[in-house]
Structures are given as structure tokens and as C-alpha cells.
N, C-alpha and C positions, 0 to 999 in steps of 0.2 A: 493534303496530297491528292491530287487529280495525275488520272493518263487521260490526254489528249493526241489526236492527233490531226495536223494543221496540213489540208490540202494546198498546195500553193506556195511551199515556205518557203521558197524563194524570191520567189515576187514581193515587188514593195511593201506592200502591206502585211504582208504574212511575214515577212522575217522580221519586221518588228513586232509582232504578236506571239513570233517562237521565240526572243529575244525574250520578251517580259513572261512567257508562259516557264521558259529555262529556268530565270534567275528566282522563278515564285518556287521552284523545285521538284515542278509537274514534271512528268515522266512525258515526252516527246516523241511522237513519229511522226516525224516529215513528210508529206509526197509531193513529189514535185516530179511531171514529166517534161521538165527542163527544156521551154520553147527560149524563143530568140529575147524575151524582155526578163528570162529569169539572172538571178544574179549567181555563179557558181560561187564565187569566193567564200560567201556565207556559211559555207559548206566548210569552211577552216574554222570561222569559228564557234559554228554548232559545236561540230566532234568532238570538240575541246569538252563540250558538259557529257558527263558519264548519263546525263536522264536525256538521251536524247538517241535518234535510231533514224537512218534515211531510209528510204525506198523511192528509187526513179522508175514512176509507171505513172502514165495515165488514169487519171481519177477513172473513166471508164472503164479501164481493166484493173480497179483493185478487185482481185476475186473474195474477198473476204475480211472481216473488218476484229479484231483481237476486242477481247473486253476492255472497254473506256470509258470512260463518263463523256466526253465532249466529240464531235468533231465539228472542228472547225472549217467552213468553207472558204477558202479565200480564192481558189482556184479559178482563174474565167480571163478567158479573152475582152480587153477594155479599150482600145482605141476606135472612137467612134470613127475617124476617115478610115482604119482598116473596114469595117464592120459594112460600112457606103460600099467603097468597092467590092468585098464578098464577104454573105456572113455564114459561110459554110462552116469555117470553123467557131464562130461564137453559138451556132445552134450546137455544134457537137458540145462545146464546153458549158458553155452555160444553161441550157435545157436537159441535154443526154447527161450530162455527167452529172448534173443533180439527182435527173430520176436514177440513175444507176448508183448515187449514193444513198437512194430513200428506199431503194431495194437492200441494201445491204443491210440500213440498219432495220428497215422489215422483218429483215431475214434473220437477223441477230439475236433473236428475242429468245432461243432455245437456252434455258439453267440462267441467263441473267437477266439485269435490268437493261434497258436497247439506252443509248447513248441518245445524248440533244444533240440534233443537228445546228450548229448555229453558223445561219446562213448568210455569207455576205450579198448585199446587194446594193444600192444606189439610191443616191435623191434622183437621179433621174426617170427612175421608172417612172414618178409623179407628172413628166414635164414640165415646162417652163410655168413661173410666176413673174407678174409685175408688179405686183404689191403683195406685203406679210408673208407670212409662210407657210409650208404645209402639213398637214397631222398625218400622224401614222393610220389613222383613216379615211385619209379621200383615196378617191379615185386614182386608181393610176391609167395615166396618160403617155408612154410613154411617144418622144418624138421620131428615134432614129432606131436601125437594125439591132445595136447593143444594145439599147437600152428597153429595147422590146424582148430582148431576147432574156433579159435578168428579170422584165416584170412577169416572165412566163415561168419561169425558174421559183419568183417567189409563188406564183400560183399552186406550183407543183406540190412544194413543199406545204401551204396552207390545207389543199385538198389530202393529200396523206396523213397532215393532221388527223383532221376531220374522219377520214376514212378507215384508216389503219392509228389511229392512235400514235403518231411517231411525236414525240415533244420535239419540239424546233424554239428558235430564238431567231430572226431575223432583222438584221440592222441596214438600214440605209444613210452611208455617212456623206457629207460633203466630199469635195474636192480634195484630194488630200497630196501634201507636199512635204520637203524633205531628203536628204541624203538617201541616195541608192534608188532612187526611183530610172526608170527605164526614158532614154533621150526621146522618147516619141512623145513625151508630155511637155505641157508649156515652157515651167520654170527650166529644166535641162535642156531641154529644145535650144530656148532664147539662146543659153550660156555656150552651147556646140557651135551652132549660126554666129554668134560673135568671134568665135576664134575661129570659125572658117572665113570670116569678113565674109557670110552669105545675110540676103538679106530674111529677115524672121515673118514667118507669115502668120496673119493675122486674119480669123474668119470676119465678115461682118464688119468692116473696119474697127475692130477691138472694142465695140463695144456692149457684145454679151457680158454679163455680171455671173464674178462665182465666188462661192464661198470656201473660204481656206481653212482646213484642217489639217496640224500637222500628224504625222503615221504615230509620231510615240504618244500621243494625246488620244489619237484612235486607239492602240493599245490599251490605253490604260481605262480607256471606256470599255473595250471587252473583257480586261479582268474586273472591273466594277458588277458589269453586269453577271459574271458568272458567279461572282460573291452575294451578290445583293441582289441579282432584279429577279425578276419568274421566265418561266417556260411557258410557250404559249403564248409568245409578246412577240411584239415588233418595239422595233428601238429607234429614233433616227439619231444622229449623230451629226450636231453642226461646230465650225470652228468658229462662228461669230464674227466670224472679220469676212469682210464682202468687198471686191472691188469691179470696175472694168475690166477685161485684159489689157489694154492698151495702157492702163494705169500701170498693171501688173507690170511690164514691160520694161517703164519707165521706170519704175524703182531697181531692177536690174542694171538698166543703163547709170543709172546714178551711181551702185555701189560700183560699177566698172571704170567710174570717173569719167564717164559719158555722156554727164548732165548738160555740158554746157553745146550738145551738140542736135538738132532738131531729129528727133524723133522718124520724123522719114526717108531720113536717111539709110534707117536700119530695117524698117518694114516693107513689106508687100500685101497687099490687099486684097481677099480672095473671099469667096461665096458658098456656104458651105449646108447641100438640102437639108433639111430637117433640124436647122439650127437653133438650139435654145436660146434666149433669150437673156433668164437669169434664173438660179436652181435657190431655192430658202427651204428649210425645215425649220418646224417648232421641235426642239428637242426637251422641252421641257419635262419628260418623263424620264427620260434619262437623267437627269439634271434633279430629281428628287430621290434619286438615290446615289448623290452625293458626289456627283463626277461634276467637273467643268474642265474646258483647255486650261491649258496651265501654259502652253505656249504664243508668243506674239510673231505675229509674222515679219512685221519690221525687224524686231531684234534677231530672229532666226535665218532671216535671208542672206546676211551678207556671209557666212558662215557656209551657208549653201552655198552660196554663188562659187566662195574661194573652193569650194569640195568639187566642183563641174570644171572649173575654170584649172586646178589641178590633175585631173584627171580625166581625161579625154575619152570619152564611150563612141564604141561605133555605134 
């Protein structure tokens, strides 16, 4: 029996980590200051588990954090073109609101034990690769505004280590896809643009490479590590399947029965600064304590596709 509490739990990835954190019987506190990519609905069927508790505020104005073993970061602003345009608000989320939760649990320490911060963050802090992959210790590199703004976030969190003792867990996962993810990403993106008959745009003529990881595979890699691994780690997290987007794309069009129709028909071709390339991690320390995807992306797609293509997201 663990109390956590998951910053973000609405967002894609967090509500499948409150989902699996739920059903394990951990006691739950939500935050979520409920921006334009959170998913409200979720919120029906948290309520439903008696170990679960909301609060809508701003990770920066939690004034105080209850005794828990974990928290979880999923919290942050991630659309790299928002991030191009302005990254006023990914400094506030993803820089401010880290340090403002390594103050808390700083602060925490009076009559208990201080909780592990476990930090989400990204392969892209590393920047791009054109060959193998990367360890949880090179360099980070990152290319663009968001993804400079999480490699400073994991800084934050490293140096408090160091300085103040706070144990932390930080994970940098792939690409990750899936039901309930927010229309500003690829795969929902694509599925919106086809039933607007708009065309799907495509940076770089679609052929940056990314790695797929589905959110319940990521879930289940952060209950792994909370059971098995240590404090004091960085984690990466890859799904093993890697394609083009323009690939990506095409498999979409397929399950839409849009195979037999040429490809530019349906795109547009646009240029986008600070564009990666291809993102790989060696997850293989993860992967020695006993985790692997468990999901394929072929077979989970068209599942998806029918979930976007049902249900229409502004």
C-alpha cells in the first residue's frame, strides 16, 4: 500500500499511471490545473475508486504536500510547435513547477520520511540520433524550447539531489501513443484532418524517425520501477518499434481503407526549426528489472484509429 500523488492526472500519460496506480490499491491525489489538452472525463472514472482525491490547482500553487511515499511528475506543457511559438508557459511548467515541487518536498521533511520525486521527462532532452541509441548518461543536447525546458527541469531535480538530499527517480520515455491522448499529436492529429477532409501536415517531408511506446506499457514501466528499481536513477523508456512519420501516416490511411489512394493526396509539407531527426534510447536498465512493452503497434492502431474516428476532439 503506497499514497501517491500524480501531478498531471489528467493528461495522457498520467491518467494511465492513475489508472494502474488505482487498480494496485494506492491511495491517489490527483492534480491537475486542468489546461486545454487535459481530459475532464477521467475524472468520472477516477471518483468511482474510494483511494482516490482531486485537487484543481497548479502544480506551482500546491501550498503543501500530505505525507506519501511518491510523487509523481507527469505535469508539463509538450507540444514542441506550441513551445516554437512561445515558451512562456513551458518555462512556467516545466522549470517553475519542478523547482516549486523540490521546494515542497524540501520542505516536507519535518516528523517524516520526504517522498521520491519521480520525474517525468523525455528522450528528447538527449537530442537527435542517426545511429544506436542513447544511455541514461550522455549528454543532453536538447534541440528545441520544450525540450530545453525538461533537460533543465531534470537539472533541477539532479542538483537538489546532490544538495538537499531529495531522492528522485527520473524517466525519459519515447514517444508515446494510445487512446485519450490530446488532437495536437500525430496519430489523433492524422484521424481529425481525415474526417475534416484537411490535409495532415507533415514536418520535414515525414521523414524524422520516432519511437513508439504505448501509455499502458509506460504505466507499467512506472509501477516496475517503483517496485523493483532504486532511487537515485534515471530510467529511459523505449517501445522498440521505430518508424518514419510518413510511414506512420500510411498505416493510418491503410486502417481508414485509404490504401489504395497516393499518399499526397492527404499531406502537406512544412519545415519545422529545430527539427529532430530520429530520438532512440537503450533502455536496457529498465529492462533488467523485468519490464518490456508488452504492446505492438500494428495490432493496437486500428483500435485507436476506430477510438479518434468515433469521437471527435476539438
Amino acid at each position: 500500500m503506497k499514497a501517491v500523488y500524480i501531478t498531471g492526472c489528467l493528461g495522457f500519460i498520467g491518467s494511465y499511471i492513475t489508472r494502474a496506480c488505482l487498480d494496485a490499491g494506492w491511495h491517489v491525489r490527483g492534480i491537475d490545473k486542468i489546461t486545454y489538452a487535459a481530459n475532464q472525463e477521467m475524472l468520472f472514472e477516477f471518483n468511482r475508486y474510494g483511494n482516490f482525491t482531486f485537487e484543481h490547482i497548479d502544480i506551482n500553487d500546491i501550498p503543501f504536500l500530505y505525507e506519501c511515499d511518491y510523487v509523481i511528475n507527469t505535469a508539463a506543457e509538450t507540444h514542441v510547435g506550441n513551445s516554437i511559438v512561445s515558451s512562456d508557459e513551458f518555462i512556467h511548467s516545466n522549470i517553475n513547477g519542478v523547482h516549486h515541487l523540490l521546494q515542497l518536498i524540501r520542505n516536507s521533511r519535518e516528523g517524516h520520511r520526504p517522498p521520491v520525486l519521480l520525474h517525468f521527462s523525455t528522450d528528447e532532452v538527449y537530442g537527435d540520433i542517426l545511429d544506436g541509441a542513447h544511455k541514461e548518461t550522455d549528454l543532453l543536447k536538447p534541440s528545441n524550447p520544450y525540450s530545453a525546458t525538461k533537460a533543465a527541469g531534470d537539472m533541477l531535480v539532479l542538483a537538489w539531489a546532490r544538495t538537499y538530499n531529495i531522492p528522485y527517480v527520473i524517466v525519459r520515455p519515447t514517444n508515446n501513443y494510445g487512446i485519450g491522448q490530446y488532437v495536437e499529436k500525430l496519430i489523433p492529429k492524422t484521424c481529425k484532418c481525415l474526417q475534416l477532409g484537411k490535409k495532415i501536415e507533415l514536418h520535414d517531408d515525414g521523414l524524422p524517425v520516432r519511437n513508439w511506446l504505448h501509455a499502458k506499457d509506460t504505466a507499467e514501466a512506472i509501477m516496475t520501477i517503483i517496485k523493483h528499481g532504486h532511487t537515485n536513477e534515471i530510467y529511459n523508456i523505449a517501445g522498440h518499434f521505430e518508424q518514419a512519420n510518413i510511414l506512420t501516416v500510411k498505416q493510418i490511411l491503410q486502417v481508414c481503407g485509404k490504401s489504395g489512394t497516393s499518399i499526397h493526396d492527404f499531406v502537406k509539407y512544412s519545415q519545422r526549426a529545430g527539427q529532430d531527426l530520429r530520438y532512440a534510447v537503450d533502455d536496457s536498465k529498465l529492462m533488467s528489472l523485468g519490464w518490456f512493452p508488452k504492446c505492438t503497434f500494428a495490432e493496437e492502431l486500428p483500435a485507436i484509429v476506430k477510438y479518434y474516428t468515433n469521437k471527435f476532439i476539438w
